[in-house]
C-alpha positions in Angstrom: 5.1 154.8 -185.3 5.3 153.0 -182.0 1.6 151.3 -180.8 0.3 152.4 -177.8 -0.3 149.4 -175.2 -3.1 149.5 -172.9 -3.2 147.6 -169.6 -7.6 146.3 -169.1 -9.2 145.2 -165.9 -11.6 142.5 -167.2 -13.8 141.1 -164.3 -16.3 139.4 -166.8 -19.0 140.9 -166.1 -20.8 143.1 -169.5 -19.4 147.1 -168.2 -15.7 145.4 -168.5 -16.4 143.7 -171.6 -17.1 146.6 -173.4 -14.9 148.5 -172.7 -12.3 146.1 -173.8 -13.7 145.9 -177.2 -14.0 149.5 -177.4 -10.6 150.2 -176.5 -9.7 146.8 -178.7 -11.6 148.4 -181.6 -9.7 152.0 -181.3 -6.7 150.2 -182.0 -5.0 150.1 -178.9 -3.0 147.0 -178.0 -4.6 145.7 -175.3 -3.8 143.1 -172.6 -6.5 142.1 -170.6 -6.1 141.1 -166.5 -8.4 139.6 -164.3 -7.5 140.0 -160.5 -8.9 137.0 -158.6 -9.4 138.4 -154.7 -11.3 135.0 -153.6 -14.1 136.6 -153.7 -15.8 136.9 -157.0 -18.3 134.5 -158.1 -18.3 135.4 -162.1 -17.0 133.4 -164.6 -14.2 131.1 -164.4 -14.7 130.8 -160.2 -18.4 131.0 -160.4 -18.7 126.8 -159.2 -15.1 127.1 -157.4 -15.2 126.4 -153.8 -11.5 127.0 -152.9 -10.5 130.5 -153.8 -8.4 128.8 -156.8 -7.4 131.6 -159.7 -6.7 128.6 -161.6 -9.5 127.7 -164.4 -9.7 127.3 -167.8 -11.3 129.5 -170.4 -15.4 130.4 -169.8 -17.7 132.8 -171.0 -15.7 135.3 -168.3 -13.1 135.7 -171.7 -15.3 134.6 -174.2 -14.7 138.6 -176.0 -11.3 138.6 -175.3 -10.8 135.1 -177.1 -12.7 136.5 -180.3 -10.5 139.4 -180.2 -7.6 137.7 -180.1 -6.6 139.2 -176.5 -4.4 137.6 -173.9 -5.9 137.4 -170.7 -3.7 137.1 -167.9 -4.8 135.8 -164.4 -3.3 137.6 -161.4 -3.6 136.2 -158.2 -3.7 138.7 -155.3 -6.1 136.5 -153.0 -3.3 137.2 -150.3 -2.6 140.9 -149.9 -6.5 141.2 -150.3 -7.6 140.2 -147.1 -5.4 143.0 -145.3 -7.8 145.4 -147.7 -11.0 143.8 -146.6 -10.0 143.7 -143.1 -8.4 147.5 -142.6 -10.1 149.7 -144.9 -8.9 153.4 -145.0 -12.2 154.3 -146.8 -14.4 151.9 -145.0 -17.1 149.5 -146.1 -19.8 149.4 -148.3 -24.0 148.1 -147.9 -22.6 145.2 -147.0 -18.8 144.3 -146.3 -17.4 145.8 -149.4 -14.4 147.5 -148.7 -15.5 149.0 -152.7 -13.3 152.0 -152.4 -9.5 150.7 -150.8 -10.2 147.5 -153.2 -10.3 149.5 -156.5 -7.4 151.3 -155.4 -5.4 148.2 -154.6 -6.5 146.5 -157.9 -5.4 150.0 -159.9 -1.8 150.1 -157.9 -1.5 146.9 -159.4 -2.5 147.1 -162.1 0.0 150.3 -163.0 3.2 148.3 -161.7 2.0 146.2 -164.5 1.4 148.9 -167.0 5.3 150.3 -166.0 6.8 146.7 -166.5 4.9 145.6 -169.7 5.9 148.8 -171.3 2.0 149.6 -171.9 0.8 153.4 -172.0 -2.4 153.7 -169.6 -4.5 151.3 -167.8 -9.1 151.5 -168.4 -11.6 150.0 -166.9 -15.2 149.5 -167.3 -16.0 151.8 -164.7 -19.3 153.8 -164.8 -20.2 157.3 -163.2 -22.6 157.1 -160.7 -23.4 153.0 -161.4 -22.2 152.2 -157.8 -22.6 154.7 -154.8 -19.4 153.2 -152.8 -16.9 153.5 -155.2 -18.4 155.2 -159.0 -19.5 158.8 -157.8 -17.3 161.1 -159.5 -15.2 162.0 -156.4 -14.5 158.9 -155.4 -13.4 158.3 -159.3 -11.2 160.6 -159.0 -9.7 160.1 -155.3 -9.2 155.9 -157.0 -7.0 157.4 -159.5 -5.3 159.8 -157.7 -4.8 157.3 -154.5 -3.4 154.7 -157.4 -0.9 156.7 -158.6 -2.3 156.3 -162.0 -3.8 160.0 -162.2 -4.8 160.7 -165.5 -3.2 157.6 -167.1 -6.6 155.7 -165.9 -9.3 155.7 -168.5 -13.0 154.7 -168.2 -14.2 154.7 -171.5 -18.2 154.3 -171.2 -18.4 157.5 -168.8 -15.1 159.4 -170.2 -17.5 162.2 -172.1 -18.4 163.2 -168.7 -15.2 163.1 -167.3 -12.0 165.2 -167.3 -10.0 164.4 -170.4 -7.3 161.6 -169.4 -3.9 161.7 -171.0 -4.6 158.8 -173.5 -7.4 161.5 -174.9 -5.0 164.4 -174.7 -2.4 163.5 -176.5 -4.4 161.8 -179.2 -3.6 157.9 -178.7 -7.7 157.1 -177.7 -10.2 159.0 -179.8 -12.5 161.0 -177.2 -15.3 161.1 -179.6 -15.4 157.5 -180.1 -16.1 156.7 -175.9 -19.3 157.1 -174.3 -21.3 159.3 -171.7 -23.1 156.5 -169.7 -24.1 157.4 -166.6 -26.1 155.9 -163.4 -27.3 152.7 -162.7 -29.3 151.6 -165.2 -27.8 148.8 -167.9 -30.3 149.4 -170.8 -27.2 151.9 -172.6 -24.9 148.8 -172.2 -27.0 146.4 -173.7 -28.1 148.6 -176.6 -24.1 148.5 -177.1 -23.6 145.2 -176.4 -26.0 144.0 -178.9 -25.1 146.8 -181.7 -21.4 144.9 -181.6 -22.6 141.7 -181.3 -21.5 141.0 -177.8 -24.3 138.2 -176.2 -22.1 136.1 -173.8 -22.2 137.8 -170.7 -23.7 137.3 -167.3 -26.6 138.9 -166.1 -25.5 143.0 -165.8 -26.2 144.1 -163.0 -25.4 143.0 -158.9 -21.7 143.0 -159.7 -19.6 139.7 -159.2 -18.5 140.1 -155.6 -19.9 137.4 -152.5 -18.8 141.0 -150.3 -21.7 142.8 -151.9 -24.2 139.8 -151.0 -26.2 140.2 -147.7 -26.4 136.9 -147.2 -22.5 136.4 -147.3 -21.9 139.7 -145.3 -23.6 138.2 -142.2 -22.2 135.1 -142.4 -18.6 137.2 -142.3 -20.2 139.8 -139.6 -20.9 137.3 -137.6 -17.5 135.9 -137.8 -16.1 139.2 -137.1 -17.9 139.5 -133.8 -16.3 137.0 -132.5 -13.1 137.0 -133.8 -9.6 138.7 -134.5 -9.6 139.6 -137.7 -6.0 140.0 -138.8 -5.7 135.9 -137.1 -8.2 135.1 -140.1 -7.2 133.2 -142.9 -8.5 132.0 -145.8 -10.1 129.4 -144.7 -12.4 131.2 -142.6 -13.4 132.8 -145.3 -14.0 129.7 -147.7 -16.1 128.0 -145.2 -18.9 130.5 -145.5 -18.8 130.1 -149.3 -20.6 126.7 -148.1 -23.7 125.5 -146.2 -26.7 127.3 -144.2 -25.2 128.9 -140.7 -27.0 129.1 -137.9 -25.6 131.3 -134.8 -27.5 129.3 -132.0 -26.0 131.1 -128.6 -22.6 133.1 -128.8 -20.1 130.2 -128.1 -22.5 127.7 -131.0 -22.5 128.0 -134.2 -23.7 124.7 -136.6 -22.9 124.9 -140.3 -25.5 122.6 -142.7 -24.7 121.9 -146.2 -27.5 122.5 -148.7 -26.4 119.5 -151.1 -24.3 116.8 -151.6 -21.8 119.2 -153.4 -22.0 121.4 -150.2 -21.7 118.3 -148.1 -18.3 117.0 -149.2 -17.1 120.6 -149.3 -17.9 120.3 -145.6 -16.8 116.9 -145.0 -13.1 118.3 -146.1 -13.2 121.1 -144.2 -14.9 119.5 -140.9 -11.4 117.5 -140.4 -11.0 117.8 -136.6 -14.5 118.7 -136.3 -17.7 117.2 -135.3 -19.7 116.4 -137.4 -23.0 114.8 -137.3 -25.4 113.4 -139.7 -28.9 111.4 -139.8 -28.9 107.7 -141.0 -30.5 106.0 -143.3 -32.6 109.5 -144.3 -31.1 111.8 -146.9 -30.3 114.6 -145.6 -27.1 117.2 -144.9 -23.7 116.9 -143.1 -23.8 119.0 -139.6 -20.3 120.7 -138.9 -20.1 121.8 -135.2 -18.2 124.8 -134.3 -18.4 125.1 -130.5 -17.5 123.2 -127.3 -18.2 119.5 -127.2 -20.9 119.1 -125.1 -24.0 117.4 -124.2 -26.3 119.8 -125.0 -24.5 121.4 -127.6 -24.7 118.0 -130.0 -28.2 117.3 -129.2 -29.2 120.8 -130.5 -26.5 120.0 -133.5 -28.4 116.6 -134.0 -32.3 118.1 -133.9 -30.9 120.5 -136.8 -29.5 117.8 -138.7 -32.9 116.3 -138.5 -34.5 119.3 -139.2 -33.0 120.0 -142.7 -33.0 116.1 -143.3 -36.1 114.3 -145.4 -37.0 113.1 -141.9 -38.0 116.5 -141.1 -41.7 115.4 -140.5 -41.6 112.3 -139.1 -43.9 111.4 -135.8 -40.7 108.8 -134.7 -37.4 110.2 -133.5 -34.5 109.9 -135.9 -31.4 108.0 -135.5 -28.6 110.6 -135.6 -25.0 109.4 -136.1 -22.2 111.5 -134.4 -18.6 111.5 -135.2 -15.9 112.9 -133.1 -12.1 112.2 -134.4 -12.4 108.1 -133.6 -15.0 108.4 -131.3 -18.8 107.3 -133.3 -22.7 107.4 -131.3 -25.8 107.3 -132.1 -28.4 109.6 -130.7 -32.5 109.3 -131.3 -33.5 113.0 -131.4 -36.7 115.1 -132.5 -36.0 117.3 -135.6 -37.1 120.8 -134.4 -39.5 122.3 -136.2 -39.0 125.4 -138.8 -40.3 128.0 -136.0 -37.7 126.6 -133.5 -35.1 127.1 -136.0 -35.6 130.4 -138.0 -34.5 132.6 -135.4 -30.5 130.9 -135.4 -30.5 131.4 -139.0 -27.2 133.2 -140.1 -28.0 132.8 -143.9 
């Protein structure tokens, strides 16, 4: 009797974890993908700051590892920023684009299922868990917009769904899957601890920078002022990193947090100015505007600002580096009040 292959999106987070194990456990042959866009934080990207799919193993495949699953990296960091930027179904909260992305992923996701011979793709999808993109019509416009139609199985909510074709004709054993439903985790963890599952990240905010209101801003922001299909990675990258403050419509200053921040920015300021208080600790200043007079001195009072010489009663030396060109500038670091309102995130 031939073995039924199953294609599994595994993003690392618990939802996607089970549902490999179930399927795993059901004696399907499973291969496991995880799709890097560039924009998920979870597992083996969490501390990357260059969009890299590259990584060894982490806790993001711990499951699959004790299982005995190959996971297989697919980079599609590319062809995702035309999703993020044009999406048919629109965004999220935030800058989500939840909808046109699971569709991409799933398109994907059944070339692969067609090329590696397997029989259906599943995911860890649950009913009603997110309001973009898990309400039961947009479950079923994803599959039907994928192509995969009924060959797309989410095992933790498949009780309460339509019976897929994996179900039908006996492969997957319907009574063995699950009716969760909404947004609570407290089903998932019963399950994860009943199979003895306890590496996972936190369950619940998903893994994507797109759903964060912080990053959204930041990438708002950039869209205000920019085209987006002329965007590039990049762009993007750069507001992985540092506090960004808006300060008038042609100025914006970008101030690294820590020293891991502030070598991220000292690669990416090539070309840039960039500005910096001496002899203090404090962060790299990355410039983004016209050179101008005025603009570096407000640069140069922010640098102070977020420096340890924040509170000093003497001005602060401020060093400023343009290509070849050096100076030093005494400035006042502005105060928090004077600053607050510029703040991006």
């Amino acid at each position: 009797m031939r073995k039924i292959k199953a294609i599994g999106l595994l993003s690392g987070g618990l939802d996607s974890t089970l549902a490999l194990r179930i399927i795993h456990d059901l004696g399907i042959e499973v291969l496991a993908v995880h799709f890097h866009t560039g924009f998920c934080f979870s597992g083996s990207h969490r501390a990357e700051g260059d969009g890299s799919a590259q990584g060894g193993s982490s806790a993001l495949f711990t499951e699959a590892e004790k299982l005995g699953v190959s996971v297989e990296i697919v980079e599609v960091s590319d062809g995702y920023l035309k999703v993020l930027h044009h999406p048919k179904y629109g965004y999220g909260k935030n800058v989500n684009p939840c909808i046109d992305c699971r569709i991409y992923l799933l398109e994907i996701a059944g070339d692969m299922m067609e090329e590696r011979g397997a029989d259906f793709v599943f995911t860890g999808e649950v009913l009603g868990q997110r309001p973009k993109s898990q309400r039961l019509a947009q479950l079923r416009l994803i599959a039907r917009k994928s192509g995969l139609e009924d060959r797309l199985l989410r095992p933790l909510s498949a009780q309460l769904l339509s019976p897929t074709l994996p179900e039908r004709e006996g492969w997957v054993d319907r009574s063995r899957l699950f009716r969760f439903q909404g947004r609570t985790r407290k089903p998932q963890m019963a399950l994860a601890a009943e199979l003895g599952i306890e590496d996972y990240p936190q369950p619940a905010g998903g893994c994507c920078l797109l759903t964060d209101p912080a990053y959204g801003r930041k990438v708002r922001d950039l869209w205000e002022r920019s085209d987006k299909d002329e965007l590039g990675w990049e762009d993007y990258l750069i507001l992985k990193t540092g506090r960004h403050l808006r300060v008038n419509p042609e100025l914006k200053i970008v101030v690294g947090r820590n020293q891991a921040e502030n070598q991220i920015l000292a690669e990416f300021g090539r070309g840039s100015v960039r500005i910096e208080v001496e002899g203090i600790p404090g962060p790299l200043v990355v410039l983004d505007a016209q050179l101008t007079d005025a603009n570096v001195l407000v640069a140069a009072r922010i640098a102070a600002r977020y420096s340890d010489g924040r509170d000093s009663p003497e001005e602060l030396t401020v060093r400023v580096e343009n290509g070849d060109e050096v100076r030093h500038i005494p400035v006042r670091p502005y105060k928090a009040e004077e600053v607050e309102p510029w703040v991006i995130s």
